[in-house]
C-alpha positions in Angstrom: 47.7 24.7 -84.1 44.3 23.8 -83.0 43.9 21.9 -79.9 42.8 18.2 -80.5 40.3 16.4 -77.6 41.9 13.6 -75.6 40.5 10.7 -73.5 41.9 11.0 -70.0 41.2 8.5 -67.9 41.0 9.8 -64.1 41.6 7.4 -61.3 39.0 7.9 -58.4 39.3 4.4 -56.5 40.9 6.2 -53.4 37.8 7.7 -53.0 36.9 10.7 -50.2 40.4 11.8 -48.6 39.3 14.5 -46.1 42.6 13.5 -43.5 45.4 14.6 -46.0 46.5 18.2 -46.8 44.9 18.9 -49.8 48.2 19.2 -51.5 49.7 16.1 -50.7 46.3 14.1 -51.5 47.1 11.5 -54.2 45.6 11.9 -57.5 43.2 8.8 -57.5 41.6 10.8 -54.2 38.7 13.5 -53.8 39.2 16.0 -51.5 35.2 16.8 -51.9 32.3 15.4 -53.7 28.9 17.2 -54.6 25.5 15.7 -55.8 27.5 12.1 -56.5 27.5 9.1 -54.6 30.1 5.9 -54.9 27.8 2.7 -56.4 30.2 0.3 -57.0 33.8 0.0 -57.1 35.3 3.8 -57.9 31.9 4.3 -60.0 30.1 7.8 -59.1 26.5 8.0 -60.0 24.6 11.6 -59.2 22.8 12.0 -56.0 19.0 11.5 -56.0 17.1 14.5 -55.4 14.4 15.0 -52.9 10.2 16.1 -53.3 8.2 16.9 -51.0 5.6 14.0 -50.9 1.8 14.3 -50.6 0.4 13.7 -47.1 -3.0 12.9 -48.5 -4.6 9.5 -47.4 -6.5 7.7 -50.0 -10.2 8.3 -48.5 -10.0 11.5 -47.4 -8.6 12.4 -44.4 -4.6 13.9 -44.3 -1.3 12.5 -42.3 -0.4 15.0 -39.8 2.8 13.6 -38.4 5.8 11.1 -39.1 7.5 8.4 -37.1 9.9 6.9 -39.3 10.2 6.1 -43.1 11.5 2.8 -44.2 10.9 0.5 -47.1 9.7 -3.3 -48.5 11.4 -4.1 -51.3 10.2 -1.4 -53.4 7.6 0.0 -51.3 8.0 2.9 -49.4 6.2 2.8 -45.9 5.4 5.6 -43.2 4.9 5.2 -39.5 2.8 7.8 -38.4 0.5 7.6 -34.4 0.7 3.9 -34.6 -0.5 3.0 -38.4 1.4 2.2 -41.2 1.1 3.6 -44.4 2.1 2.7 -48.0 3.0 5.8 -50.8 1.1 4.9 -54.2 3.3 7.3 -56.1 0.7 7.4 -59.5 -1.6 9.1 -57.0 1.0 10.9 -54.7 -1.3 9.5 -51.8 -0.7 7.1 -48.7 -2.6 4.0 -48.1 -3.9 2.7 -44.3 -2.7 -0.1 -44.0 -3.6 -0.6 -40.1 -1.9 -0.2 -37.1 1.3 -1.0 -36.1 3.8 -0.6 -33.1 7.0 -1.7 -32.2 7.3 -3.4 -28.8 10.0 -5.3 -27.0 9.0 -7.8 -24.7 11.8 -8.3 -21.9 11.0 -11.0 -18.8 13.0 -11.3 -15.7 12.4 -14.7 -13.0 11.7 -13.5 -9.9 11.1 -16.9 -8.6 11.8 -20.3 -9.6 10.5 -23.5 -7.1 8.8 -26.4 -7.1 5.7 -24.6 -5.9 3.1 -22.9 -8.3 2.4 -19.4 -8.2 -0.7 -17.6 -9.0 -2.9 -14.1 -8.4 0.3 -12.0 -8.8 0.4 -8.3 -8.6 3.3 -6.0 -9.0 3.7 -1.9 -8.0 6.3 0.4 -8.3 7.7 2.9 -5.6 10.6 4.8 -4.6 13.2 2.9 -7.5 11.9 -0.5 -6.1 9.6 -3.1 -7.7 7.1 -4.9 -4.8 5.8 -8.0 -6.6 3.4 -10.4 -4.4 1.6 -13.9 -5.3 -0.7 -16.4 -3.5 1.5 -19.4 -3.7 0.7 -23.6 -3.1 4.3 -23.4 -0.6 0.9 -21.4 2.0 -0.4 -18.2 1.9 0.9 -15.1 0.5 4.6 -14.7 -0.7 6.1 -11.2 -1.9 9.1 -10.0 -3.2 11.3 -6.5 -3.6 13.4 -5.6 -6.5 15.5 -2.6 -7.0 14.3 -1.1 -10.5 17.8 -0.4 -12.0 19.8 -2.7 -11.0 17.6 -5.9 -10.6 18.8 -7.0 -7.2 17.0 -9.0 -5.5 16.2 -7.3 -2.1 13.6 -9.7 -0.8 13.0 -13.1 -2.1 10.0 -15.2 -1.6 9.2 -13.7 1.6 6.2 -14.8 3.5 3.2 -12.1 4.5 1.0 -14.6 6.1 0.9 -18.1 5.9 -3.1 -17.7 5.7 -3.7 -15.0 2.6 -5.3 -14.3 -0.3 -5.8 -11.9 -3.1 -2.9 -10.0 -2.9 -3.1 -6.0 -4.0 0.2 -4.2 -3.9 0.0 -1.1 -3.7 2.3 2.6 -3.1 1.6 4.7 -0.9 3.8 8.2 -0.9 6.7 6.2 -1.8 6.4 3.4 0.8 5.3 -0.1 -1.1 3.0 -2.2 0.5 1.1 -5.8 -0.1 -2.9 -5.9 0.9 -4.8 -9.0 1.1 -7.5 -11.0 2.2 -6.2 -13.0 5.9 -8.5 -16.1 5.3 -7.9 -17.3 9.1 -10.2 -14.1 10.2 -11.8 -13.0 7.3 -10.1 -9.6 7.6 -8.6 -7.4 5.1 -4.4 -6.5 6.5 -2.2 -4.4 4.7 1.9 -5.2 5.6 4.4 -2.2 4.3 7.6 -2.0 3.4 9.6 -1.2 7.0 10.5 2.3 6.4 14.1 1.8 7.9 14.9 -2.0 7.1 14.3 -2.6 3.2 14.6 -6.3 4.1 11.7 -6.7 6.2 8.2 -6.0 6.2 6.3 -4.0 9.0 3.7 -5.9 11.2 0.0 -6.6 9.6 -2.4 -3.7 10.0 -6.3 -4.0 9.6 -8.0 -2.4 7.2 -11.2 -4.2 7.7 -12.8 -6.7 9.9 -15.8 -7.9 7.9 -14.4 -9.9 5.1 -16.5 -12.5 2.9 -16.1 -16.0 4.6 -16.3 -17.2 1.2 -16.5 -16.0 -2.3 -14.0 -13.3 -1.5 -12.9 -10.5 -3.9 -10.8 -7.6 -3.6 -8.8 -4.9 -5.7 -6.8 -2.1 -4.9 -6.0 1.2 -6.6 -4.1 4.5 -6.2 -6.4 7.4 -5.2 -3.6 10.2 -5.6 0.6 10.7 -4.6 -0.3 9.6 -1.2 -3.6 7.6 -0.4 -5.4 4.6 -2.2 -8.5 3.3 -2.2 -10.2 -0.1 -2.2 -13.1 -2.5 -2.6 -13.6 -5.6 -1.1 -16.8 -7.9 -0.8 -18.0 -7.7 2.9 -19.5 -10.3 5.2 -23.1 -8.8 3.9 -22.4 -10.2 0.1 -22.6 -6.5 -0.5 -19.3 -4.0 -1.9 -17.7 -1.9 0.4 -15.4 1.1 -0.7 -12.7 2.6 1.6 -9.6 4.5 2.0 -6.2 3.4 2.6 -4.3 6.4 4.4 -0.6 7.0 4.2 0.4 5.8 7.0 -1.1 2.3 5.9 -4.6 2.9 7.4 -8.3 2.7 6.2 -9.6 5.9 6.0 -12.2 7.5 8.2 -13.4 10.8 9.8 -10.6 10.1 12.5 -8.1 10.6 10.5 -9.9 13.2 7.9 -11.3 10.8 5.6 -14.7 9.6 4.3 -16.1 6.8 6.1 -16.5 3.2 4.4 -19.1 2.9 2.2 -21.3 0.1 0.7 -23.3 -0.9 -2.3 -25.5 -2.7 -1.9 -24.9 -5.4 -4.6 -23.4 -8.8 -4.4 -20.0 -9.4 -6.4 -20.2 -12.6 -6.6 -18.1 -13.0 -10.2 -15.8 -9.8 -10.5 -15.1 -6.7 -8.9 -12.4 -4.0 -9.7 -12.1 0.1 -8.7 -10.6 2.6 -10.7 -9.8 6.4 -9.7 -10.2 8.3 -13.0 -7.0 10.6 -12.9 -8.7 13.0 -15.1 -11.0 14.3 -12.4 -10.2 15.3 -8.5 -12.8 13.4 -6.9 -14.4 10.6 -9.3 -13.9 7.0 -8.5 -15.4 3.8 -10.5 -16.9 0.6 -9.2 -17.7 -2.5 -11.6 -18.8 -5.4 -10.3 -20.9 -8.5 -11.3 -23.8 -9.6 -9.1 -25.5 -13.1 -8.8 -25.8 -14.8 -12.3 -28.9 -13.8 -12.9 -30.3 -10.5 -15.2 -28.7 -7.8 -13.0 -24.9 -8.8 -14.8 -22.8 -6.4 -14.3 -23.0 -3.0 -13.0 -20.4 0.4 -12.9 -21.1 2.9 -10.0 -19.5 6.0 -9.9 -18.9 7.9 -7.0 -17.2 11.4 -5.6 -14.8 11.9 -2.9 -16.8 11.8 0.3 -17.8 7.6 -1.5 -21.3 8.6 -2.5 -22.7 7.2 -5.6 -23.5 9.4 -8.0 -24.8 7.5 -10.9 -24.9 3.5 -11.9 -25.5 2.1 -15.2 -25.6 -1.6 -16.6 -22.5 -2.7 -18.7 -23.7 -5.6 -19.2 -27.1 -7.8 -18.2 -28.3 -10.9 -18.8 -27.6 -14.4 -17.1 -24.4 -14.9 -18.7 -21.7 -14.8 -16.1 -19.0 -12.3 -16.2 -15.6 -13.3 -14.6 -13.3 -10.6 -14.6 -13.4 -7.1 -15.6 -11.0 -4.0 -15.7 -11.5 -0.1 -15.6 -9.5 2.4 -17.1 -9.3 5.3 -18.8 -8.8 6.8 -23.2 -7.6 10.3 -21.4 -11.3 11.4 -21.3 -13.7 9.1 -20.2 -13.5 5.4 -18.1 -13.0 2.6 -20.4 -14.9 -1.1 -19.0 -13.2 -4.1 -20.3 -14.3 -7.4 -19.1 -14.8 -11.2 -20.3 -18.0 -13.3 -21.0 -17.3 -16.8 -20.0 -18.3 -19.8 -21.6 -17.7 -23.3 -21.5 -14.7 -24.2 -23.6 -12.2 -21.7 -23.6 -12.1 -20.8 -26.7 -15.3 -19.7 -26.6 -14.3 -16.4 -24.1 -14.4 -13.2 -25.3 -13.5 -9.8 -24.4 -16.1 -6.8 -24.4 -15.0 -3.5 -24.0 -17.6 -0.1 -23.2 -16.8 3.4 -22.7 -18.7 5.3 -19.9 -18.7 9.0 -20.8 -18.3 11.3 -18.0 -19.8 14.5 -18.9 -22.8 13.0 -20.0 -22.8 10.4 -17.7 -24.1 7.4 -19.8 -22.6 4.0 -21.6 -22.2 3.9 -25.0 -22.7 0.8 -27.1 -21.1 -2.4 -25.9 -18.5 -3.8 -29.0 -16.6 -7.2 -28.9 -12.6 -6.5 -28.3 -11.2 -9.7 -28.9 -12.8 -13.1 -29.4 -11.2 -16.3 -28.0 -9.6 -15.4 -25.4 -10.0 -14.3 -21.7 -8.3 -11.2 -19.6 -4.6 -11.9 -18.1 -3.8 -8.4 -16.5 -5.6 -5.1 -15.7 -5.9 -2.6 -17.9 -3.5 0.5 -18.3 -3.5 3.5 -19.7 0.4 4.7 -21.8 1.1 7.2 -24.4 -2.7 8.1 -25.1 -3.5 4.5 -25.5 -5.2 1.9 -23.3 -3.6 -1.6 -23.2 -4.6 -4.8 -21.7 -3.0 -8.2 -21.7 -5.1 -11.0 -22.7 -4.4 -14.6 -23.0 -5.6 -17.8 -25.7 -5.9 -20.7 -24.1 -5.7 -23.7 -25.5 -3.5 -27.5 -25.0 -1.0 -26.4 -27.0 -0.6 -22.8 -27.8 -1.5 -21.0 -24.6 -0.3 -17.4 -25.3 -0.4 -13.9 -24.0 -1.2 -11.1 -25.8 -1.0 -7.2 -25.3 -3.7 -5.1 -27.4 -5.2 -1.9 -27.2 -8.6 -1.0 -26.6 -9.4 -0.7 -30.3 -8.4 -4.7 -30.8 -5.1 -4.3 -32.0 -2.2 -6.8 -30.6 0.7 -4.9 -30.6 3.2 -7.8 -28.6 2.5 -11.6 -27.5 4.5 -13.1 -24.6 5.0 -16.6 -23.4 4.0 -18.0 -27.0 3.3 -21.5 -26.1 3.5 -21.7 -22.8 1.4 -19.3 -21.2 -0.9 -20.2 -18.3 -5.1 -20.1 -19.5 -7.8 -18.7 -19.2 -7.6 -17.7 -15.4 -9.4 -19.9 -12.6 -9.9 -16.5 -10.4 -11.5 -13.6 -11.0 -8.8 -11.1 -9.2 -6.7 -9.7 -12.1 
């Protein structure tokens, strides 16, 4: 008798039962599935397969690398070294579609008071945070954080009732504010006591012949150990030094170079920068009176003699603020053209090229809005907060040195263009 073919329906709503013994798994269960996924209900469709896609760019050029794959609606996008890219799958190719990065902004209130707060700095050193401010309650104020935990080691302490310009600034682990002491046109540096977290060590001179007026100021790290700094001296001229250690200025005493000047008037902006490509090179920009000299970049060696100067920018337009750093090769100059209404600021950015020695061409970063911070260099990018001022939609924003804003903080509510020229 031949056999005759029968519909039998198989329950499979229990789905995947890997937890039973295989013989006492009920018959509406699957002790393994292959190539078929569940859609709906108890419905098994088969597994898509997998291709290898293309990594062609439409234009030419090929994708080297992947982030993370993820899709809009039915659009299938690639992260890859900051861009975005969209799969055309006629042409098995991947369109630019710009850059693109994924920050988190996080904020924490160090202080909160009827006074207002402005010039602040922060540094980092030995798991604590060293944040200082000029401040309308007199003077300069400064407080310590520890890193992981967030507690609040100092709060709102004074370092002189008379200050300005504050610079923090780490020196072999030890954290330390430097400033402008208005009351004797000096330059003091107060550190961290080394045995008393809570307290800061006595005021230490770094230099006698500050600006009566006009002054300007910055700070940066020379190496593990030592800093350096720049400061506008009683002779409207720049003057380049050493911080030691120990919480000194440099000298042949104590096996440094002695202070140097150049002989140019900062009277708008002033910043130094140590390229940490090199052992010895450190950067100087700095704007001069408003007339065609604008502003200038020295560079010098270890021993604080210039070796070269070029021009960023000339002209009688003033420059306000400007910010060195580096693209992992050569020193990066981003500053700000003012202007009367706000709006009308804009950023510039040049690249100085160190093995030739020479500027490249000046290019507008950003238009309509003024520098907020410093810039840094992270993950073989160089950022720099700037901010949009306006009545009612004062904002910050972070960008990179090729335009791109990858975050905005304080949307709203942000605090203009700057007043100062200290970043």
């Amino acid at each position: 008798m031949a056999l005759e073919k029968a519909f039998v329906p198989v329950d499979l709503s229990g789905g995947i039962d890997t937890k039973t013994d295989q013989k006492m798994v009920l018959p509406s269960s699957l002790t393994e599935l292959e190539n078929g996924v569940f859609t709906s209900g108890s419905t098994i469709t088969k597994r898509k397969g997998y291709s290898k896609l293309g990594r062609q760019i439409s234009g030419g050029s090929t994708i080297s690398s992947g982030d993370a794959l993820t899709r809009f609606q039915d659009e299938l996008l690639l992260f890859s070294n900051s861009n975005l890219y969209s799969y055309s799958s006629g042409r098995d190719e991947w369109i630019d579609k710009g850059g693109s990065l994924s920050v988190t902004i996080g904020s924490t209130d160090l202080i909160r008071n009827d006074f207002e707060q402005s010039q602040p700095d922060v540094a980092y050193g030995n798991g604590l945070f060293l944040t200082a401010w000029e401040d309308t309650q007199g003077g300069v104020r400064a407080s310590v954080v520890d890193a992981v935990s967030g507690a609040m080691i100092q709060n709102n302490t004074s370092i002189s009732a008379t200050g300005k310009l504050p610079r923090c600034v780490e020196l072999d682990g030890r954290l330390g504010v430097v400033y402008v002491e208005d009351s004797d046109d000096d330059i003091d540096i107060r550190l961290l006591d080394n045995t008393d977290l809570t307290i800061f060590a006595s005021a230490v001179q770094l230099a006698s012949n500050a600006a009566t007026s006009g002054q300007q100021l910055d700070v940066a790290k020379y190496n593990q150990k030592d800093a350096i700094f720049a400061y506008r001296n009683s002779s409207s001229q720049v003057q380049v030094a050493y911080i030691s250690s120990e919480g000194t200025v440099g000298g042949p005493a104590n096996g440094y170079s002695s202070p140097t000047t150049i002989s140019s008037d900062p009277k708008d902006s002033l910043a130094i920068f140590k390229d940490p490509n090199n052992d010895e090179d450190i950067y100087v920009a700095y704007s001069t009176d408003a007339g065609s000299a604008g502003l200038k970049l020295t560079r010098m060696i270890f021993d604080l003699t210039a070796v070269d100067t070029e021009t960023i920018e000339s002209g009688s337009t003033i420059i306000p603020r400007v910010t060195l750093s580096t693209d992992g090769t050569d020193i990066v100059c981003i500053y700000e053209m003012n202007a009367t209404a706000d709006y009308n600021h804009f950023v510039k950015t040049r690249t100085y090229d160190v093995s030739a020695s020479s500027l490249g061409s000046a290019s507008v970063l950003k238009r309509s809005v003024g520098l907020a911070s410093k810039a840094f260099y992270y993950n073989a990018k160089t950022y720099v907060v700037a901010v949009h001022g306006s009545d009612l939609q004062t904002t910050y924003f972070l960008m990179d040195n090729s335009g791109l804003v990858v975050a905005k903080m304080h949307t709203s509510v942000g605090g203009g263009i700057l007043a100062d020229s200290t970043l």
